[in-house]
N, C-alpha and C positions, 0 to 999 in steps of 0.2 A: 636366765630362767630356763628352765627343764621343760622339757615339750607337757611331761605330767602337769607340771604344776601350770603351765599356761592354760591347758585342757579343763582345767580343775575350774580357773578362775572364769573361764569361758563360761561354763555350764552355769557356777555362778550367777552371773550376772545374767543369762538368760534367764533363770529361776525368779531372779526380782524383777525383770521387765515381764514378765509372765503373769507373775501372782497376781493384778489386779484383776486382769481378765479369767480368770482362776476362781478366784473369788468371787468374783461379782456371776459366774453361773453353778457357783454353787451355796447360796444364799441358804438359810438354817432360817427355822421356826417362821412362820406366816407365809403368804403367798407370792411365790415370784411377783416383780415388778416388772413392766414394761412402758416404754415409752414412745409412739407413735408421731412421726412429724410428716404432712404433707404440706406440699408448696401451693396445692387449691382445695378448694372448700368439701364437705363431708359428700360421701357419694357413693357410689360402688367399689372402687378400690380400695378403702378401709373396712366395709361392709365382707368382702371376697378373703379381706385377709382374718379379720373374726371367724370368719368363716373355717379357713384352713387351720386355725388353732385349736378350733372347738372339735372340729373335725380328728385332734391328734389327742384330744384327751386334755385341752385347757380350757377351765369354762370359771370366771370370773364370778368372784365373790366365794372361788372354793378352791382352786391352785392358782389363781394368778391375779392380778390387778391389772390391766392397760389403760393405762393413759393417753390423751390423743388430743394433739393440737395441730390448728388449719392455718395456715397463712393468707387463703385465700385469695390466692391470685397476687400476691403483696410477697414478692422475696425481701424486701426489708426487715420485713418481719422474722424472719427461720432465726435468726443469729439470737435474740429475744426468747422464741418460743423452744427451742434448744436446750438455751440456760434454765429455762421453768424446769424442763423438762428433767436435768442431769438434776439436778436441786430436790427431787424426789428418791435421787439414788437409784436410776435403774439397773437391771440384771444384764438388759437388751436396750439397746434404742431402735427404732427401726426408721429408716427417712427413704420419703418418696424422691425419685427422679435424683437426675443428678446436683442439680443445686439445694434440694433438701439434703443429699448425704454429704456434700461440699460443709455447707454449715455446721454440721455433726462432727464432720473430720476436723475442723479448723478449733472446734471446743472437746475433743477430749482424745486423747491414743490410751486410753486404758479400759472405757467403756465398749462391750463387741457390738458394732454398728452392722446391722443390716439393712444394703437397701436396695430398693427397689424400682423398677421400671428407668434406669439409665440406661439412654440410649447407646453409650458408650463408653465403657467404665473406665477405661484405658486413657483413652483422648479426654476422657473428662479429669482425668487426674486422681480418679478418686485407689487404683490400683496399676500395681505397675505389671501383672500376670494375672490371665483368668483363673489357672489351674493349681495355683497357690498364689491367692492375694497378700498375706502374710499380713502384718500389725493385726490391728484390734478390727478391720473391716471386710465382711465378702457382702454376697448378693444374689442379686438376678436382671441381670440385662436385658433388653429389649432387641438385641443384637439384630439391627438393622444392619443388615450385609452391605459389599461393597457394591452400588447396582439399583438397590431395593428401590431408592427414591423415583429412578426413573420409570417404576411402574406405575407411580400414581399417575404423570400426566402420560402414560400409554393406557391406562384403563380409565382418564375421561377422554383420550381422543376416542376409542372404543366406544361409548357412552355417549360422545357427541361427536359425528365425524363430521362433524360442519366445521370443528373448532380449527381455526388460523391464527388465533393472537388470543394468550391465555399468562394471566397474572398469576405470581407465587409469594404467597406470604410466610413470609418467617421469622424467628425471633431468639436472639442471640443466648437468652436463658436455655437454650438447650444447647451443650456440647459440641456437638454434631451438626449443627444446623449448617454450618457452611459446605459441610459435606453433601448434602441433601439437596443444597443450590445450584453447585457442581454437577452434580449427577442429573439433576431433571434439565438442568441449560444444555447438558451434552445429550439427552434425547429429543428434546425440541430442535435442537438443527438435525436431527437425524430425521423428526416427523414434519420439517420444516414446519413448524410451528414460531411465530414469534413470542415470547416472553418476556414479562414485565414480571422484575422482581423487589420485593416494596418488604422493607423490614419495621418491625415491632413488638418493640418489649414492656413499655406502658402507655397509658390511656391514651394520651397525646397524640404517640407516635401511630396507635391503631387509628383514631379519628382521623388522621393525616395520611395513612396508607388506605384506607377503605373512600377516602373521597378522590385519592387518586384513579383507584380500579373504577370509581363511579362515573368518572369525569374521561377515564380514557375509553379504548373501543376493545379491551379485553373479554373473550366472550365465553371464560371460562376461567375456575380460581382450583389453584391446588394450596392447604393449611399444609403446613410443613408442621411436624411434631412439636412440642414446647406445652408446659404447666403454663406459661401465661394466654397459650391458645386454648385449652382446655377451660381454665377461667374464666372469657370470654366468648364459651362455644355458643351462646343466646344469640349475644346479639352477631356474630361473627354468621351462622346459619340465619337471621331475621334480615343481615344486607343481602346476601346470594339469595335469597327466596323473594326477598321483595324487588330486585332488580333482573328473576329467572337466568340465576348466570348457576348453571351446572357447576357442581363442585365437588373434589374430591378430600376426604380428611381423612386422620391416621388412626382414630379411633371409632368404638360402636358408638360412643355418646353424642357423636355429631350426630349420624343418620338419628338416631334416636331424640334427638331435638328437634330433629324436622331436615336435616340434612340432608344430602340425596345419596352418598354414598364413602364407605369409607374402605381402606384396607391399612392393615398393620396386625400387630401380633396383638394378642387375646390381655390385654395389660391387667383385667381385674382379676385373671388366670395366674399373670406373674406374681400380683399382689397377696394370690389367697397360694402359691407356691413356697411367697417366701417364708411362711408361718412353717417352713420344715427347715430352715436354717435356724430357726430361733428355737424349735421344739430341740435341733442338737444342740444349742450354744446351752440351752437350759440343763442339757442330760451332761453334759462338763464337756462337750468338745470346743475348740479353740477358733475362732471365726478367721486365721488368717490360714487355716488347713482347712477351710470347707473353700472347693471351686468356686468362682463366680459362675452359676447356670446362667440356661440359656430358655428362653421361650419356644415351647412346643406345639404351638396354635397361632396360626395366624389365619385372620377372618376378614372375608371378604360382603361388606354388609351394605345392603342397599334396599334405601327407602322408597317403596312402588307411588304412596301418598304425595313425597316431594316431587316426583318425576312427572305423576298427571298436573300438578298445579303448575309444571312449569309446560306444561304443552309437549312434555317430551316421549316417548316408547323406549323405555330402555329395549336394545338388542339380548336377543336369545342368550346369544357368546358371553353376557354378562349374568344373565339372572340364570343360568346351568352352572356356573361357577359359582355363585355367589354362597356363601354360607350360612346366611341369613337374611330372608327378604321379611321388610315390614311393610306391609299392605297400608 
């Protein structure tokens, strides 16, 4: 065969694995479709991403339709709420976190999946390059660096320098999560600190790790990232407040629950970002040529309210950095 003619057939074939994604963002007569999947329940980061659509010129019931289904704390559910969702025929899907785009990828390679807030899109499997993800999927990352974690339990030793033996929860629905265990074990022998690390991905195993931390002498708790921690942020902020055990999470919605303080990247930032990968997949670019971005805000947030009920003064060093304080 002739180098032409193999070139020929090459091009080919890229042509037909192409077209559906081709197609499906450049949809004729009525209003783009879209389809929205989060791993927890309605909240600010589908509110931030409406937000950044309307914001580009999409505003629903006149260029576009969006759809939106919550699994609500339940990843049994994604694989289900998915199929609803492709069954409408969208343009875009979009899925939160990594176990919501995991779902997305495993039901279709022709529909362009955008998603959003994985902590690590690479190790989560869902792309194998940030700067050309390539098939039918990109996004935006949460890109927790290599490092990051061990800032949590150095800004509650900061926060509480009494602390000597400090619990960490975490839960394997997040990618990353081992990395993150890693990383804060290797600053607790640095701030000799001892650490208790207690894992949890459903109900069970939270009731089972929260009466551990209750029953041992842990005198501080760091949430490690995860949609089934986010799920849980009530009652997960209602044990560290009713037992005054300072704590640090990766999101604003803990402080904002009554939490006492949180740091991670600005997630309903990423959410209302991603409405610019879907605004190109819709104008006919190709979602495995847009990069995987990266978060440009990370927030440093702490609740003054949780800190008097627990007896404590936050330090100066904390609330001069802090990005947000709630009184």
């Amino acid at each position: 065969m002739s180098d032409l003619r193999r070139r020929r057939i090459l091009l080919a074939a890229g042509a037909l694995l192409a077209a559906p994604l081709a197609a499906a963002a450049q949809r004729k007569g009525g209003p783009h479709r879209i389809g929205f999947l989060s791993p927890v329940a309605p909240g600010p980061r589908d509110a931030a991403f409406l937000e950044g659509m309307r914001a580009l010129g999409w505003e629903e019931d006149r260029n576009v339709t969006i759809v939106m289904r919550f699994a609500e704390g339940h990843p049994e559910r994604l694989s289900g709420l998915v199929e609803e969702l492709l069954a409408l025929d969208p343009d875009v899907l979009v899925a939160g976190s990594t176990i919501g785009a995991r779902a997305a990828k495993r039901a279709t390679t022709t529909v362009p999946i955008v998603f959003a807030g994985s902590s690590d899109p690479v190790a989560g499997g869902l792309v194998k390059n940030l700067r050309r993800p390539g098939g039918n999927m990109t996004g935006f990352s949460l890109a927790y660096g290599d490092g990051f974690a061990g800032k949590w339990l150095e800004l509650l030793k900061e926060a509480a320098p009494d602390l000597a033996h400090a619990a960490m929860l975490w839960s394997s629905s997040n990618a990353a999560a081992k990395r993150f265990v890693k990383e804060v074990e290797a600053v607790a022998q640095r701030l000799d600190v001892q650490l208790d690390v207690h894992h949890a991905a459903d109900a069970p195993e939270l009731d089972a790790a929260l009466a551990a931390i209750g029953s041992g002498s842990a005198r501080g708790v760091i949430v490690a990232p995860s949609p089934f921690a986010v799920s849980h942020r009530r009652k997960l902020v209602a044990f560290t407040s009713s037992r005054q055990l300072p704590a640090i999470y990766f999101s604003e919605s803990f402080p904002k629950a009554g939490g006492l303080m949180s740091y991670g990247p600005d997630i309903p930032d990423v959410y209302r970002r991603a409405a610019e990968h879907v605004d190109r997949i819709l104008k006919g670019a190709m979602p495995g040529d847009l990069p995987v971005e990266r978060p440009t805000k990370f927030d440093l947030v702490v609740n003054l309210g949780a800190a008097r009920a627990m007896g404590r003064s936050l330090p100066s060093s904390i609330l001069l950095r802090a990005d947000r304080v709630i009184e």
